[in-house]
C-alpha positions in Angstrom: 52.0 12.5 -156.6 50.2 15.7 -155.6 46.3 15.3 -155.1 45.4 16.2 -158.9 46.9 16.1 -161.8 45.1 18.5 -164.1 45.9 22.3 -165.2 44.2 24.2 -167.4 44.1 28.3 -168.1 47.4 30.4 -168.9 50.7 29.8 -166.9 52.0 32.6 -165.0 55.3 33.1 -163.1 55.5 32.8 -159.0 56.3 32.7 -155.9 53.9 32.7 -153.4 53.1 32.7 -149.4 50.4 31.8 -147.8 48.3 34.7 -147.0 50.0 37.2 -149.1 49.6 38.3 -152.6 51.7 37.0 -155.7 55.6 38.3 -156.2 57.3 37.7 -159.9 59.7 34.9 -159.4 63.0 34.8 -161.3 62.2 35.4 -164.8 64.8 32.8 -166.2 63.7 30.5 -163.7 60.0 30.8 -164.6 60.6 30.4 -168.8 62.7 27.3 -167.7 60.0 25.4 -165.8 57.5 26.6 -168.5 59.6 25.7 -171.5 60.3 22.2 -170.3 56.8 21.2 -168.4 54.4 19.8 -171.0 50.4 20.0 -171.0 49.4 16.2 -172.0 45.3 16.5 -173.2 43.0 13.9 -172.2 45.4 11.6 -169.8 45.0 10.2 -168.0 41.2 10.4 -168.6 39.1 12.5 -171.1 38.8 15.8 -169.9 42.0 16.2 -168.0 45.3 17.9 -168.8 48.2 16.4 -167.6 51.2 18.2 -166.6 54.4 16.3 -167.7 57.5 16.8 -166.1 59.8 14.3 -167.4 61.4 16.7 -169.9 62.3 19.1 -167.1 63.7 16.2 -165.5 66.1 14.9 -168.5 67.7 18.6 -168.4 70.3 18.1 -166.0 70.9 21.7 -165.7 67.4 22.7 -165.3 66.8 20.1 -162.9 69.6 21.1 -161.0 68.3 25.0 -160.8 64.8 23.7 -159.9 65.8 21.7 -156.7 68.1 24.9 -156.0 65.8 27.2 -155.5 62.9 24.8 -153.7 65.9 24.5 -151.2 66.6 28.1 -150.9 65.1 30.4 -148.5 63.9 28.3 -145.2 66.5 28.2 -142.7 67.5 25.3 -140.6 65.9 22.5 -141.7 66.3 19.1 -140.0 64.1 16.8 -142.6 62.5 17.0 -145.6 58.7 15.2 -146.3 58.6 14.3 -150.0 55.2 13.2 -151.3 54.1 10.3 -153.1 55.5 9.8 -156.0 56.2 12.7 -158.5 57.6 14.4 -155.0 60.1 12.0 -154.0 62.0 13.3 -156.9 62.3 16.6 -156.2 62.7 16.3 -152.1 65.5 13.6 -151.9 67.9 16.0 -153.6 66.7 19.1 -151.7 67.4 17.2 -149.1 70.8 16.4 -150.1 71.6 19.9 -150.5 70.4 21.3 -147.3 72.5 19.0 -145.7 68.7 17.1 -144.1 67.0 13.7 -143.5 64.6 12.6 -146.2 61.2 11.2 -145.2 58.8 9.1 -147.5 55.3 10.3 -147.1 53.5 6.8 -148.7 50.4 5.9 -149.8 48.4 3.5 -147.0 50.4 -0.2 -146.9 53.2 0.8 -148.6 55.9 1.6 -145.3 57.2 -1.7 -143.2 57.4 0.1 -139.5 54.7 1.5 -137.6 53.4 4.1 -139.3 51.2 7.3 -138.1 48.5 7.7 -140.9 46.1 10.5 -141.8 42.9 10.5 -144.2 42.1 13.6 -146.0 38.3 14.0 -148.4 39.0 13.9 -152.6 36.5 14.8 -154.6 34.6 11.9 -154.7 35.9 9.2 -151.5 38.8 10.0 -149.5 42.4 8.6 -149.4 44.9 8.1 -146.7 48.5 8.7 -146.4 51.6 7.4 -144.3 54.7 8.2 -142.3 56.6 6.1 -140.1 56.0 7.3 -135.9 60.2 7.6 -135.7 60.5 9.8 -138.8 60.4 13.0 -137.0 61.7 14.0 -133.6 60.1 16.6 -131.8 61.9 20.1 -132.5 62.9 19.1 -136.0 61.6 21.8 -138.9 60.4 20.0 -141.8 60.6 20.7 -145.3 57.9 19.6 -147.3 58.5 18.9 -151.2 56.1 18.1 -154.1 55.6 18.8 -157.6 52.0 20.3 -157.9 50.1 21.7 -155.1 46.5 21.4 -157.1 43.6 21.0 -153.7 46.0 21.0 -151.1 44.6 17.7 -149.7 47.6 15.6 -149.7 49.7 18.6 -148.4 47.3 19.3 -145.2 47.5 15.9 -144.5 51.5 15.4 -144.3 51.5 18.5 -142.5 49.4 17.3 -139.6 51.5 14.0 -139.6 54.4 16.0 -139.2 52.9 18.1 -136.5 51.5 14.8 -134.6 55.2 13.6 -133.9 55.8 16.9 -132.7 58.0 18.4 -135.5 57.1 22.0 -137.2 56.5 22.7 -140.4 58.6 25.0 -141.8 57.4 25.7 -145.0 55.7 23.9 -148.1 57.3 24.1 -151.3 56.2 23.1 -155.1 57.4 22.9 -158.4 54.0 23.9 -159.9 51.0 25.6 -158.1 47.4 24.8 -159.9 45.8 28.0 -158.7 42.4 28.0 -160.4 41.8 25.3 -157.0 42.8 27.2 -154.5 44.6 24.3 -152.3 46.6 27.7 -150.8 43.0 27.6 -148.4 43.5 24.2 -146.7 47.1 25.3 -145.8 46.4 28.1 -143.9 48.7 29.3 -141.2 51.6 27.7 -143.3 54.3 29.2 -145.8 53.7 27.9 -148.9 55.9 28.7 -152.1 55.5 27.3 -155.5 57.8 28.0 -158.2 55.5 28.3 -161.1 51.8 29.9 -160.6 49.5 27.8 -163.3 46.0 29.0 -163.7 46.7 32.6 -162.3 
C-alpha cells in the first residue's frame, strides 16, 4: 500500500513527469480508471476518503488495459519493485508483460533473507521498508509499481533501496496520483507517471 490512503477534490485525467507540467492521458483510459475506482467516506477513519480499487480490479478487461499502459513507455527493464500491498497487484503482471523479475518491496519483518532496509518520516512517526540485498544486480533498470503515489514517502524510500544495490531507477509508475500532496517533490530527479491525476 502507497503511504496514504485519502483523496479528496475533483479527479482529473494524467500523465505526468517529474518536473514537467501535466499532458491529457488517453481519454478512454482516464473514464475507465475513474468509472471503476470508488471514493469510500470515512474509512478507514473519520475524516478520510478512501480510494477503492477492487471494482477496477474485478473488470478483467479494464484491468488488463491498466497494467498495459503502466508497462508501456520505459525501455529495457530488468525488474520491477512492487510496493506493499495494493502494489504487488499491479507490478507482478507488469512484470509479466515486460518480460522482467518481480521484487517484493515489504514492510520491516516480513522477508526471510537478508534484507537492505530504509526508514522514511509519516506524518506523525516514521516507518520502515524492505528488500532483500540480492534482489537487484548492479546495472539492472527497475520499474517501480504502486497504486497511489499520495506523499511520496514509501516511493523515495524504495527508490534509494534500489539505488543502494546499485541498480537505477528507471521510472515510477502509479495507477492514481493524489496531487493536492505533492509526493511528485520527494521524487525529484526521477520520471514519475501516474495514470490518473486526483486532486488536480
Amino acid at each position: 500500500m502507497s503511504d496514504a490512503r485519502a483523496a479528496g477534490g475533483e479527479a482529473n485525467q494524467a500523465s505526468t513527469v517529474s518536473g514537467g507540467s501535466a499532458a491529457p492521458a488517453d481519454s478512454d483510459l482516464a473514464e475507465l480508471i475513474s468509472a471503476r475506482v470508488r471514493d469510500i467516506a470515512d474509512y478507514p477513519h473519520p475524516g478520510i476518503v478512501f480510494k477503492d480499487i477492487t471494482p477496477l480490479l474485478a473488470d478483467g478487461s479494464a484491468f488488463a488495459a491498466v497494467v498495459a499502459a503502466l508497462a508501456a513507455g520505459h525501455g529495457r527493464i530488468n525488474k520491477v519493485a512492487g510496493i506493499e500491498a495494493r502494489g504487488f497487484i499491479f507490478a507482478a503482471p507488469v512484470a509479466l508483460s515486460l518480460a522482467a523479475g518481480f521484487v517484493p518491496v515489504r514492510k520491516q519483518g516480513k522477508l526471510p533473507a537478508a534484507t537492505y532496509a530504509e526508514t522514511y518520516q509519516l506524518e506523525y512517526g516514521t516507518a520502515t521498508i524492505e528488500v532483500h540485498t540480492d534482489a537487484f544486480e548492479p546495472g539492472d533498470r527497475v520499474l517501480i509499481v504502486d497504486d497511489v503515489l499520495a506523499t511520496g514517502g514509501t516511493a523515495a524510500a524504495t527508490a534509494s533501496l534500489i539505488r543502494r544495490a546499485g541498480a537505477e531507477v528507471a521510472a515510477v509508475t502509479v495507477l492514481l496520483e493524489l496531487g493536492f500532496l505533492n509526493g511528485r517533490s520527494r521524487l525529484s530527479g526521477l520520471d514519475v507517471r501516474s495514470l490518473y491525476l486526483s486532486g488536480g
